[in-house]
C-alpha positions, -999 to +999 in steps of 0.1 A: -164+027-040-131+008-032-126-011-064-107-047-060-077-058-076-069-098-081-046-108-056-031-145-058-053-169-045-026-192-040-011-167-010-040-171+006-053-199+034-079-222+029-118-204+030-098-168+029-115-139+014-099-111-002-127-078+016-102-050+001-074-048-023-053-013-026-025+004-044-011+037-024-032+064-034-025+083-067-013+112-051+020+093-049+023+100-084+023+137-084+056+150-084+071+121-108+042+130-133+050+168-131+091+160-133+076+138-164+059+167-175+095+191-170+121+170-179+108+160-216+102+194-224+131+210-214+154+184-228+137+185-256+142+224-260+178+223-245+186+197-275+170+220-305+191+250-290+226+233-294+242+248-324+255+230-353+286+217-352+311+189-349+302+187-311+262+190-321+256+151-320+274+141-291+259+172-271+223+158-283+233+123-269+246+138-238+212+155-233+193+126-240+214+103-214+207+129-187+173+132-197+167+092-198+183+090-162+168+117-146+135+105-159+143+065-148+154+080-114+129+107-109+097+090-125+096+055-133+112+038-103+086+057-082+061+046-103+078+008-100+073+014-058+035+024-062+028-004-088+044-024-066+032-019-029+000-035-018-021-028+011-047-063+011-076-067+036-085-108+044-117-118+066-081-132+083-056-104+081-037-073+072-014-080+043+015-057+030+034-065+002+059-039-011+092-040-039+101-035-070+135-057-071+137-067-029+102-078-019+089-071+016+059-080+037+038-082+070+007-097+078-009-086+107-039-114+124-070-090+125-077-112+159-044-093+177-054-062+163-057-033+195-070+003+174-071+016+143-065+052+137-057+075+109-047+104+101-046+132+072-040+166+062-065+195+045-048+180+011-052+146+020-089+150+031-103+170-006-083+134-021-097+110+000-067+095+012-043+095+043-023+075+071-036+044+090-017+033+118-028-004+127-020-017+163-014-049+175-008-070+206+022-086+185+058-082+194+063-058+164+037-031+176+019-012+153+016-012+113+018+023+096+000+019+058+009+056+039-011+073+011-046+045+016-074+058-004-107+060+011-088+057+045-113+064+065-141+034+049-108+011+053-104+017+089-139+010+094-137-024+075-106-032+091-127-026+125-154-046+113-130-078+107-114-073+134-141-074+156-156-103+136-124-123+141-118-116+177-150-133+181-144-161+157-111-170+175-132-168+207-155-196+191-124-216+176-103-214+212-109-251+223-101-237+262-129-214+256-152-248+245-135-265+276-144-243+304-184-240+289-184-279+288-173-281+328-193-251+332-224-270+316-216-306+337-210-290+368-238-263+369 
């Protein structure tokens, strides 16, 4: 089950509903959780095995800095990044939000969208997760959303919408309303 995450209501437009809300998948995480997992250790070892000595303490601060850096570099700004980026399905549209500092987004109307396909490897598939590539008639083309969990019940929802909103923006197109009113007088 996808589980849903609060998302501001104020970002949203009037009668808007949040359908899913998604963090990359956790699988993200992997390689700055095993770094986490090296690093400590390892400085931790590499600091009991200076010898004693006027250059002992400065050597043991030296570590440390590395250690802290390497481990703000290597770990926690990735972590910042997947904390961070947010993949949110409306009844209305596609939202990406994504930054730790620098903020970036798209939304993408569900009513332009063209196909929805994904993609993802043997690893990808045992975790549940993979690559969604969202198309659009829109000037900017096609939407590529990395690491989605569940990806293939999201491109299904996102097909749903989409196909629900085509046809509500069918019923709200007042040419549409026009031509079956001449249509009705005429005929």
């Amino acid at each position: 089950m996808i589980v849903a995450m609060a998302y501001p209501r104020r970002l949203l437009a009037d009668d808007e509903r949040v359908e899913l809300e998604l963090h990359p998948h956790p699988k993200a995480l992997f390689w700055p959780v095993l770094l986490l997992l090296v690093v400590v250790p390892a400085a931790s070892f590499a600091a009991a095995r200076v010898p004693a000595g006027d250059a002992q303490v400065p050597l043991r601060v030296a570590l440390a800095v590395v250690a802290v850096a390497l481990l703000g570099v290597l770990t926690l700004v990735p972590f910042l990044r997947w904390v961070t980026t947010h993949y949110v399905l409306t009844d209305r549209r596609l939202i990406t939000r994504r930054g730790v500092v620098a903020r970036s987004g798209r939304d993408m109307p569900l009513a332009r969208v063209n196909d929805i396909s994904f993609s993802h490897n043997v690893f990808e598939r045992v975790l549940g997760c993979g690559t969604l590539v969202v198309e659009s008639a829109g000037e900017r083309g096609q939407l590529v959303l990395s690491d989605v969990p569940h990806v293939e019940s999201v491109q299904r929802r996102i097909y749903e919408l989409a196909d629900a909103a085509t046809g509500r923006a069918h019923d709200d197109d007042p040419d549409d309303r026009y031509d079956e009113r001449d249509r009705r007088r005429d005929g």
